[in-house]
DRENROTI-357312 format. One record per residue (C-alpha): x, y, z; residue in three letters. Coordinates in steps of 0.2 Angstrom, whole numbers, plus 5000, padded with zeros to 4 digits. Example, Ala and Ser with C-alpha at 12.3 -4.5 7.8 and 13.67 -1.06 7.14 Angstrom:
2
ATOM     xx     yy     zz   code
ATOM   5062   4978   5039    ALA
ATOM   5068   4995   5036    SER
END
This chain:
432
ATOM     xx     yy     zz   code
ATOM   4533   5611   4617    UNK
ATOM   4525   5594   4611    UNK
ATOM   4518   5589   4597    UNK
ATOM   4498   5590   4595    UNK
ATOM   4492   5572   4602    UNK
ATOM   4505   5570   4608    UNK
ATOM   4502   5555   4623    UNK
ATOM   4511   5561   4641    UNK
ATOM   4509   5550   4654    UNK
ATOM   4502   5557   4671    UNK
ATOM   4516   5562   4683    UNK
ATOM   4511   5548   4694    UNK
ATOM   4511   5534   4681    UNK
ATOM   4531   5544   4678    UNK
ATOM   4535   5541   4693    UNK
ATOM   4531   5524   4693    UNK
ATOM   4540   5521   4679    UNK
ATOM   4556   5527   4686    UNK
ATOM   4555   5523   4702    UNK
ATOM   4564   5508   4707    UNK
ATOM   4555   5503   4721    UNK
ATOM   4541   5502   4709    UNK
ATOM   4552   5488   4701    UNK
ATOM   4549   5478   4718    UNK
ATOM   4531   5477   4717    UNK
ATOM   4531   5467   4702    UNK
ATOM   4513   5463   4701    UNK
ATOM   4509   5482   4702    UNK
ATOM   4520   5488   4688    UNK
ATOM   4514   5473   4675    UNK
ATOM   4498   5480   4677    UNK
ATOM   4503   5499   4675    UNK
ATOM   4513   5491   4658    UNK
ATOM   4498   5484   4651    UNK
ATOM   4489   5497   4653    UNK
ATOM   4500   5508   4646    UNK
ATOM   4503   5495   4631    UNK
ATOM   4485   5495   4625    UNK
ATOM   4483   5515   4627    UNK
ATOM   4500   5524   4623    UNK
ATOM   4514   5510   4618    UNK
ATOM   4525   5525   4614    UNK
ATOM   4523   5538   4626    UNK
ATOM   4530   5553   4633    UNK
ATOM   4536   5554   4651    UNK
ATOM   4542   5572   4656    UNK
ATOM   4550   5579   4674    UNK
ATOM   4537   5584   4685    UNK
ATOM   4552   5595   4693    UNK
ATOM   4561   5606   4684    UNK
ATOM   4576   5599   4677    UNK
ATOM   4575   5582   4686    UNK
ATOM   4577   5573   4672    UNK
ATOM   4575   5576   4653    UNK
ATOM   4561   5570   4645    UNK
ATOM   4560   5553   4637    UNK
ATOM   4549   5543   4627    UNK
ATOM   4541   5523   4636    UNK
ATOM   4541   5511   4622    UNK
ATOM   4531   5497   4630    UNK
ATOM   4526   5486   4615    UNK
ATOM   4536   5471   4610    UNK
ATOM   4535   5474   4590    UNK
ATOM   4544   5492   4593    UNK
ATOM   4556   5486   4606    UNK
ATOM   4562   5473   4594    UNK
ATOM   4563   5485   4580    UNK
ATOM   4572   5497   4590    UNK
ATOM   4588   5484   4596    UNK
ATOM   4588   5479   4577    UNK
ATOM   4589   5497   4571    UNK
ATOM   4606   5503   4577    UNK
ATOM   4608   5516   4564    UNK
ATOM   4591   5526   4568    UNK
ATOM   4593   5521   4587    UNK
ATOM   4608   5525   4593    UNK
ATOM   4617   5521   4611    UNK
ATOM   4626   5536   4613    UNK
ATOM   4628   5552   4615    UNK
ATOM   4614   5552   4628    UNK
ATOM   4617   5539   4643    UNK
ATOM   4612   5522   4638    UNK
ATOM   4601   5520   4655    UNK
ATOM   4590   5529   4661    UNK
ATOM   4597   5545   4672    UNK
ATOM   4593   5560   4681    UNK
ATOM   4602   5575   4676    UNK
ATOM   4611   5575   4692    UNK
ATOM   4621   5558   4689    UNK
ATOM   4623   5563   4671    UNK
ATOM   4632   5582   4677    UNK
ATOM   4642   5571   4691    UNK
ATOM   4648   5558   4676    UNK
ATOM   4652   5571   4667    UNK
ATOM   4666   5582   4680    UNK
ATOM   4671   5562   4685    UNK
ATOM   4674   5557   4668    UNK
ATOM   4672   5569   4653    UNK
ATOM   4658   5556   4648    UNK
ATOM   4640   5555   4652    UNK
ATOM   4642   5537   4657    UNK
ATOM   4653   5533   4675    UNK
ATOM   4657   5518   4662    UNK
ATOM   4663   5516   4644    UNK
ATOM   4658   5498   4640    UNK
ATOM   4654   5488   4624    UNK
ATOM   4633   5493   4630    UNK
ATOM   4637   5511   4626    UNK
ATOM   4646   5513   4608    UNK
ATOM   4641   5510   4592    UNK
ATOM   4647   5506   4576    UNK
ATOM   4661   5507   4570    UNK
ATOM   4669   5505   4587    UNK
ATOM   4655   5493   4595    UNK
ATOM   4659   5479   4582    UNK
ATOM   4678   5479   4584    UNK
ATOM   4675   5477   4600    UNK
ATOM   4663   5464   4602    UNK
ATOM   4675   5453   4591    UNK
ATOM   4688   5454   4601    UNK
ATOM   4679   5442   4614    UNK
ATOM   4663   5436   4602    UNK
ATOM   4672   5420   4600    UNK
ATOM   4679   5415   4616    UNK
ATOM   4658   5416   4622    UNK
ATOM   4653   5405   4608    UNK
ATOM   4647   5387   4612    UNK
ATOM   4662   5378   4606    UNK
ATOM   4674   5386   4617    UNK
ATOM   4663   5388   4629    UNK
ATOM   4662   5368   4630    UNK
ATOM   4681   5368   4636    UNK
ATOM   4674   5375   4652    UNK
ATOM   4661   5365   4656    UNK
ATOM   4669   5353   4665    UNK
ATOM   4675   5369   4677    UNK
ATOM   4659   5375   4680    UNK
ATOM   4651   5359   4684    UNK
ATOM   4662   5356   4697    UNK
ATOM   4655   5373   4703    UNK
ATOM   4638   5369   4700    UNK
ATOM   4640   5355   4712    UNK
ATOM   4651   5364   4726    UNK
ATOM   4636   5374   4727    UNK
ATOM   4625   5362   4730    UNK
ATOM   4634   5355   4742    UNK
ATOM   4632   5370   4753    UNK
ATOM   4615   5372   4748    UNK
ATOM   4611   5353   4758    UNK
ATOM   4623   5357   4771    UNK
ATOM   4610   5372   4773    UNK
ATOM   4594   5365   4775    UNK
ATOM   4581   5360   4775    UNK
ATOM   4578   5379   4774    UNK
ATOM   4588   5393   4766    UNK
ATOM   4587   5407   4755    UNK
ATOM   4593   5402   4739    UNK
ATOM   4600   5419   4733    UNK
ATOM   4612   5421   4747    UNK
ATOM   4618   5404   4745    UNK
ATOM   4615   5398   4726    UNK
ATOM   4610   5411   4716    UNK
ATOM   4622   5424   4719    UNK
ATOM   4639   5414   4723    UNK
ATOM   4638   5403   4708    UNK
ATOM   4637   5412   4693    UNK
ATOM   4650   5425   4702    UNK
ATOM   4661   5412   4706    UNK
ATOM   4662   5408   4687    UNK
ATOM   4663   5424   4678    UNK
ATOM   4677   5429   4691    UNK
ATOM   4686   5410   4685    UNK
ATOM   4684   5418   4667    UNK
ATOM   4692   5436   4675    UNK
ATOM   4706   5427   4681    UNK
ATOM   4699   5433   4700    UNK
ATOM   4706   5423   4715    UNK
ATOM   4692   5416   4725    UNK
ATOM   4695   5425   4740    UNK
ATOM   4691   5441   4732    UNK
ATOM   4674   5436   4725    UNK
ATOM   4666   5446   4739    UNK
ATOM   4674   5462   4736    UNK
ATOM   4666   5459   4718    UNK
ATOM   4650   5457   4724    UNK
ATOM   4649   5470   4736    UNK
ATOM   4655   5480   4720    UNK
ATOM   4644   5474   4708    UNK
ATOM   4627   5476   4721    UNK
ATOM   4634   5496   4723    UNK
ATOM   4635   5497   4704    UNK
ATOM   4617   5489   4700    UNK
ATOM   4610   5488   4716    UNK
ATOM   4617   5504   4724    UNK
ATOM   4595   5510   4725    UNK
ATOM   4592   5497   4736    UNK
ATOM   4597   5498   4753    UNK
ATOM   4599   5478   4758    UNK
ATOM   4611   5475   4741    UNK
ATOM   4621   5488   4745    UNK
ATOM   4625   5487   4763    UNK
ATOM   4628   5505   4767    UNK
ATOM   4614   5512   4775    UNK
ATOM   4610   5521   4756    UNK
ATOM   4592   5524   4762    UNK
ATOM   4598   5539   4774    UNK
ATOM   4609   5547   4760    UNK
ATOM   4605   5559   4748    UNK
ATOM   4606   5558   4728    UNK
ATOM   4623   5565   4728    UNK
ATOM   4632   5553   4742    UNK
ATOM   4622   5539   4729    UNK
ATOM   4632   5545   4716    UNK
ATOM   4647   5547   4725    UNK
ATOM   4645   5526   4730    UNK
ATOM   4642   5520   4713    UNK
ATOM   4657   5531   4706    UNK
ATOM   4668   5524   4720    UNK
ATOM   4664   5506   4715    UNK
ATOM   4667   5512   4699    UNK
ATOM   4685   5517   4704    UNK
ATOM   4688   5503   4714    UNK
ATOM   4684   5492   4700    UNK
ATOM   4696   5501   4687    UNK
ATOM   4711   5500   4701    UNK
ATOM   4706   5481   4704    UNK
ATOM   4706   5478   4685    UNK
ATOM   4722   5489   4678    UNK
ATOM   4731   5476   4690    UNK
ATOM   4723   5456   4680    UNK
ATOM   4729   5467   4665    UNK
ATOM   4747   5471   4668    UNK
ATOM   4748   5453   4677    UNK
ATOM   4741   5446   4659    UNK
ATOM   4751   5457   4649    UNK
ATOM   4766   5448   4658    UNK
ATOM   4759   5432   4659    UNK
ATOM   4745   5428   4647    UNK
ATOM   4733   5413   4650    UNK
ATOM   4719   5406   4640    UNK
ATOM   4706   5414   4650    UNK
ATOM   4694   5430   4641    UNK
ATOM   4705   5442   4656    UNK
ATOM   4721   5440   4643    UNK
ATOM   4713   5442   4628    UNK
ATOM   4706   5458   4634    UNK
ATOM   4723   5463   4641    UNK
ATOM   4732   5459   4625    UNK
ATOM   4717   5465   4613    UNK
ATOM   4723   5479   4598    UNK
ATOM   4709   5490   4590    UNK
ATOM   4713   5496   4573    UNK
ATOM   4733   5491   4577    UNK
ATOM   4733   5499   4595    UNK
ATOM   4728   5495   4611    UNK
ATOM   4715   5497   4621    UNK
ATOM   4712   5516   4629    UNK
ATOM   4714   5512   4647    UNK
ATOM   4697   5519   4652    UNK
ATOM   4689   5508   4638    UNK
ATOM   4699   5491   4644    UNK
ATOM   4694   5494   4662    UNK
ATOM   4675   5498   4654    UNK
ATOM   4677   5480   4645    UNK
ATOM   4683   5470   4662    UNK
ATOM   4668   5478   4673    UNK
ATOM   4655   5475   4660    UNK
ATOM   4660   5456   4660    UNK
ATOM   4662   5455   4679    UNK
ATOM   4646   5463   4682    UNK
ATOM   4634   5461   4666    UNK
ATOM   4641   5440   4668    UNK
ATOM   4634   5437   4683    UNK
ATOM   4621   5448   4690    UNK
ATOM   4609   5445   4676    UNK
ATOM   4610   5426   4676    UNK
ATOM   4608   5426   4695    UNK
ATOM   4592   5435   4693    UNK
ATOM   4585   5422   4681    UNK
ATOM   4593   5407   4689    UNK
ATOM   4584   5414   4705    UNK
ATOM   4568   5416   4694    UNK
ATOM   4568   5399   4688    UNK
ATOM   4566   5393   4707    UNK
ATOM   4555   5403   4710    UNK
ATOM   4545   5396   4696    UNK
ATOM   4547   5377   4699    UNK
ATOM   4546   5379   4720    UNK
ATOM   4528   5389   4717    UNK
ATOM   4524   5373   4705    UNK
ATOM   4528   5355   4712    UNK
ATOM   4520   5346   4696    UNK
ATOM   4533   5355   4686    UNK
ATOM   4547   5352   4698    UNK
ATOM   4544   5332   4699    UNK
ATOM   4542   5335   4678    UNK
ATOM   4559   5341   4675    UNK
ATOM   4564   5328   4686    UNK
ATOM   4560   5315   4675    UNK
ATOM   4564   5322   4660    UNK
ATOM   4579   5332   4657    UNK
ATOM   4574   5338   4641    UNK
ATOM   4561   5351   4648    UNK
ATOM   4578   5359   4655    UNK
ATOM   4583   5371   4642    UNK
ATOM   4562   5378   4639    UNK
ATOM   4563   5380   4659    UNK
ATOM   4581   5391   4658    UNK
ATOM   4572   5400   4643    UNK
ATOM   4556   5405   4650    UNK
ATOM   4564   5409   4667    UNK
ATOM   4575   5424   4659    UNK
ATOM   4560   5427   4649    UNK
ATOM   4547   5428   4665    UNK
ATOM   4564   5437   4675    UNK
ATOM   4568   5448   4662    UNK
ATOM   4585   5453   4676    UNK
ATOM   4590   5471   4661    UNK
ATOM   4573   5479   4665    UNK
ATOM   4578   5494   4651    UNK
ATOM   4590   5502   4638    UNK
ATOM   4589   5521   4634    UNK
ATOM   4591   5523   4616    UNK
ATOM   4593   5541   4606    UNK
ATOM   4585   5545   4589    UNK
ATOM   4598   5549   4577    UNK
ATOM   4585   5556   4563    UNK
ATOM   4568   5560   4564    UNK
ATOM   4558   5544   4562    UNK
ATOM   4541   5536   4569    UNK
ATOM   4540   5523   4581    UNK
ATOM   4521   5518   4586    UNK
ATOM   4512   5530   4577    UNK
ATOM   4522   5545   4585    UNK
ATOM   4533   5556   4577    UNK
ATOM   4552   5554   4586    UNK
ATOM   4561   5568   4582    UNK
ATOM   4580   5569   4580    UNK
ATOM   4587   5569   4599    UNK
ATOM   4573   5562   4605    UNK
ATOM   4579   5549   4622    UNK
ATOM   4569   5531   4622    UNK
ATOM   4568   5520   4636    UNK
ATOM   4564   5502   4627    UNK
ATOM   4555   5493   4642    UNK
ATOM   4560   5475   4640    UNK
ATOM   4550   5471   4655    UNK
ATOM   4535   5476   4647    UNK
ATOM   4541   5469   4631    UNK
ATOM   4543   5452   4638    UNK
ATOM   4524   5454   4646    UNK
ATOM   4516   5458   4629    UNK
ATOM   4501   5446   4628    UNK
ATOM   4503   5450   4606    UNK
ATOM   4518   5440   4606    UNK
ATOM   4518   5429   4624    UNK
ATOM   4500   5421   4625    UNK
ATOM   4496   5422   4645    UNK
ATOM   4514   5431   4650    UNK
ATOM   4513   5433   4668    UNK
ATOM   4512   5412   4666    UNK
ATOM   4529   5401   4668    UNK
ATOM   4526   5390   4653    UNK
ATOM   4544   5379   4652    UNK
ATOM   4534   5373   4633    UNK
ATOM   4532   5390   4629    UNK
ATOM   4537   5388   4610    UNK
ATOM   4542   5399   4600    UNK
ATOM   4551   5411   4615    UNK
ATOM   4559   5425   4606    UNK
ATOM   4561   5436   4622    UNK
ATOM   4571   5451   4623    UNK
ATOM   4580   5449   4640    UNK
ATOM   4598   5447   4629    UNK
ATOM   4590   5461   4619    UNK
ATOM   4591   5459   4600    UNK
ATOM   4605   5463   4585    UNK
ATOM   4620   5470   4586    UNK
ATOM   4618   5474   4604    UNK
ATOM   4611   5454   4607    UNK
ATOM   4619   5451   4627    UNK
ATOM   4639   5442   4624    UNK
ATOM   4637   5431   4637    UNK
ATOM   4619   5422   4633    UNK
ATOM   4626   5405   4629    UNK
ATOM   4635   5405   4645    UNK
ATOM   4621   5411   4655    UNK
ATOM   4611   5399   4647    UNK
ATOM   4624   5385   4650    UNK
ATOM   4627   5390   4668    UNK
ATOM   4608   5388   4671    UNK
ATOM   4607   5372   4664    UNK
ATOM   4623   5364   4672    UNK
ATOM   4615   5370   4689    UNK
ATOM   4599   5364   4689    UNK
ATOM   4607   5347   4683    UNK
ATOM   4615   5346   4699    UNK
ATOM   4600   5351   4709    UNK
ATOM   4588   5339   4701    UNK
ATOM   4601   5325   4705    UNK
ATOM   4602   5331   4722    UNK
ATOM   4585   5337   4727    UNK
ATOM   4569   5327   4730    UNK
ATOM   4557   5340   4732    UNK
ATOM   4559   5360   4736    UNK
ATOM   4546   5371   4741    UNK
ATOM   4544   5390   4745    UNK
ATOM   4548   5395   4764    UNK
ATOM   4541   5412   4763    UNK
ATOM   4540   5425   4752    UNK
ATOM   4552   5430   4740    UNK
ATOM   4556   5448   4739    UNK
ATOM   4562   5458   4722    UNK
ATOM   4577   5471   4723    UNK
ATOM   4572   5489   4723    UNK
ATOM   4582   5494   4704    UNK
ATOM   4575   5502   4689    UNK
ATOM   4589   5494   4680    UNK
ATOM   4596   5476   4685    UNK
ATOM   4583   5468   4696    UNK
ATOM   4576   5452   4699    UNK
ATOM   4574   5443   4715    UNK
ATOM   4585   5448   4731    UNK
ATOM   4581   5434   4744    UNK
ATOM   4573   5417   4740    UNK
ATOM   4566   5408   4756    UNK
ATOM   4566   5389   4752    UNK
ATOM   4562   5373   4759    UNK
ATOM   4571   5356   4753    UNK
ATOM   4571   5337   4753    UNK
ATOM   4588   5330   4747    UNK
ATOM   4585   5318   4737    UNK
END
């Protein structure tokens, strides 16, 4: 039973919400989010089929989002999964794993475990030692390029930037030879792209939820195998890279549970690279759709960081969290009750005209830009300086090597309720 007022959404509007093609038709689902946002910011969604999913509450508005990523005692990550889920997958984790969640990760827990293992790696993301890197990920950044003029004049930039590079440098990090990086893509595009059929590359859109689930938990597994294997070779022989500290890393004067280091290595391997090639895709996007801006940046490098900014703002690549009330509570003027599952919308978050004047607008001067696509306190993304540092150091290299770059057709968005942004980029170039 629900509450008395209490806002429901229509069962087409749910499905919308959770269907992940509707995430490919971006203009279409910023619309549904601000209506939604100026009539029910909090509201209930439930199964229009018996037992689909449970039912769950659509925070849209950016002021509640934020309060509910800084509030990790009232919202918590567990028990119930951390994205959004049908009971299906949740039943199949569960006989898998004993969990809910194919994947124990530093996303999932919460204090006290989440912030001893956060700092086991905190430092090694932070800027300073980050800069000991950079002179790596340059060369990189300008391997790519090379293979991007080697391509033209026309290419699709996600196929042949966007994707490879900021792989190529998280799997450096892993300790991951080269000639495996495909095998981690093909991986990572089962894990997070497994509900869209050209990501996955294996005909998904003929099979049924269950052979789904068995696709995603297989990556799963062959991920864990792949990783139990850097470990043991880093336990033996330990490097400076984040793949030994992980291998070596004690919790409380032990080591890591097996199922909980092989949680931390895939949450870097795919979490590190499939966001920022979603927003670095974004941000060319952006500047091919706007010449001026392009020939701007050019000139002055100093726009570079406020166009990296708003292009993971404008992307937004983590489209949601799932979050659990630990105590009753209210959140938009509704009452949340204890146990009550939230799904914090950061795509409509980032699209709130109260706190983004003109949103659906790439502004590279946007000022202030306090997004949530890293999401917000003690959950706040690990990787965001490097993802930010990988952006720049690219689009240096491009700006160097490119007169002019114009769009070559239309760009398509992947069909994902969770990780999305663009999955082929058509593009048109000059070198410069």
């Amino acid at each position: 039973m629900m509450a008395s007022g209490t806002p429901i959404l229509p069962p087409d509007t749910a499905r919308e919400v959770i269907d992940p093609h509707s995430y490919a038709e971006w203009g279409s689902l910023l619309d549904t989010f601000d209506r939604l946002r100026a009539e029910s910011p909090v509201a209930k969604i439930v199964p229009d089929e018996e037992g689909l999913f449970e039912p769950f509450w659509l925070v849209t508005r950016y002021e509640d989002v934020m309060r509910m990523s800084k509030d990790n005692r009232t919202f918590l990550n567990n028990p119930r999964p951390v994205v959004f889920s049908l009971n299906s997958a949740i039943e199949f984790s569960r006989a898998a794993t004993g969990s809910d969640m194919l994947v124990d990760s530093l996303v999932v827990f919460d204090a006290p475990v989440h912030p001893k293992y956060r700092r086991l790696t905190q430092d090694w993301f932070m800027p300073r030692n980050l800069a000991k890197i950079e002179g790596e990920i340059r060369i990189i950044a300008n391997r790519v390029v090379d293979k991007l003029l080697e391509a033209g004049p026309e290419l699709d930039f996600c196929k042949l930037v966007s994707a490879p590079y900021p792989l190529h440098v998280v799997m450096q990090i892993l300790g991951v030879p080269e000639e495996d990086e495909p095998r981690m893509l093909m991986l990572t595009q089962q894990m997070f792209g497994g509900q869209d059929a050209d990501l996955s590359g294996t005909g998904m859109e003929n099979m049924t939820p269950e052979q789904v689930l068995q696709l995603v938990s297989g990556a799963v597994k062959s991920f864990e195998d792949y990783f139990a294997e850097i470990a043991n070779q880093r336990r033996e022989n330990p490097t400076d890279d984040v793949a030994s500290v992980i291998a070596n890393a004690t919790v409380d004067g032990e080591p890591l549970p097996d199922r909980d280091m092989a949680g931390y290595y895939i949450i870097v391997a795919t979490a590190g690279h499939d966001t920022t090639s979603a927003s670095t895709a974004g941000a060319m996007q952006a500047l091919a759709q706007d010449p001026e801006q392009w020939a701007k940046v050019k000139a002055d490098r100093s726009l570079l960081p406020g166009i990296v900014e708003e292009a993971i703002r404008w992307t937004t690549p983590v489209q949601h969290f799932m979050r659990t009330a630990a105590e009753d509570t209210e959140l938009g003027n509704q009452a949340i009750k204890k146990g009550d599952w939230l799904m914090m919308s950061y795509v409509a978050a980032n699209h709130d005209p109260a706190q983004f004047e003109n949103p659906r607008k790439f502004d590279a001067a946007r000022s202030p830009n306090r997004h949530l696509a890293f999401g917000a306190g003690a959950h706040q993304c690990l990787g965001l300086h490097l993802a930010r540092l990988e952006m720049r150091i690219l689009f240096e290299a491009l700006l160097d090597r490119v007169e002019t770059v114009e769009l070559a057709g239309e760009p398509k968005r992947s069909t994902s309720t969770f990780v999305g942004g663009l999955k082929t980029l058509p593009l048109r170039i000059t070198p410069a």
